[in-house]
C-alpha positions in Angstrom: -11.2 -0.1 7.2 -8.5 2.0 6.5 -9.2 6.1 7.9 -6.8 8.4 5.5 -5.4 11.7 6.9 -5.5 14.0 4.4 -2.9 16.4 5.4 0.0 13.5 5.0 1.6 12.7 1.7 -0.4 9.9 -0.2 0.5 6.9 -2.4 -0.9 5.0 -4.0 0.3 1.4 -4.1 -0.8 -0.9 -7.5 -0.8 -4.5 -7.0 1.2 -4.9 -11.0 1.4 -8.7 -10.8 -1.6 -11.4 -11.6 -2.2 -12.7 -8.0 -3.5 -11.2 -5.5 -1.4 -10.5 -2.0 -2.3 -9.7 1.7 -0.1 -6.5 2.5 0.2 -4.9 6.2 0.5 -1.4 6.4 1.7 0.4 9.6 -1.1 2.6 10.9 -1.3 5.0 14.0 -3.1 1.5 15.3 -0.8 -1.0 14.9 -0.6 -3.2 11.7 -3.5 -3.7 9.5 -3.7 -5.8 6.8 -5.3 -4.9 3.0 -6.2 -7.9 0.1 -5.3 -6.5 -2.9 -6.1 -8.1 -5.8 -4.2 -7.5 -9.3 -4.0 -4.4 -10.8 -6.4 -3.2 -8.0 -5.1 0.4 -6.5 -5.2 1.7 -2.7 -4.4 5.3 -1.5 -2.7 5.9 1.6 -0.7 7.6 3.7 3.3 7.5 3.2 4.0 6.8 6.8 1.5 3.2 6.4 4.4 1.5 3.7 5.6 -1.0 5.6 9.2 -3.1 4.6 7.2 -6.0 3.0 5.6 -3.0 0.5 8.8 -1.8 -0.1 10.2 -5.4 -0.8 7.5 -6.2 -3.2 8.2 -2.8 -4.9 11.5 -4.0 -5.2 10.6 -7.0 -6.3 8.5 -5.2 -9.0 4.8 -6.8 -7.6 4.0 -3.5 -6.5 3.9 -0.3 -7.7 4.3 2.7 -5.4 3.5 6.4 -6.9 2.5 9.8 -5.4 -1.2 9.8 -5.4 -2.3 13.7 -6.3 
């Protein structure tokens, strides 16, 4: 499970497409990976987007917004 720091800047990434994707976010830990299924939402710290997030932001399968 993911452990959130609240003092960092949040997003929250929205999976906007209608399958589901396994996305690896870079943690303090290493690399962790997160299902998320369509339309679902997960908060998280800015420094966890990894490239593939921002690929498939680019690619407009995710959604990436400031979370408070």
């Amino acid at each position: 499970m993911l452990h959130i720091i609240e003092d960092l800047d949040m997003k929250s990434i929205t999976n906007t497409s209608i399958q589901s994707f396994e996305i690896y976010l870079q943690t303090p830990k290493g690399s962790e990976v997160y299902w998320l299924k369509p339309s679902e939402t997960l908060t998280v710290p800015e420094t966890y987007l990894s490239e593939q997030v921002h690929t498939l932001v680019k690619r407009r399968i995710l959604r990436v917004q400031n979370a408070f």
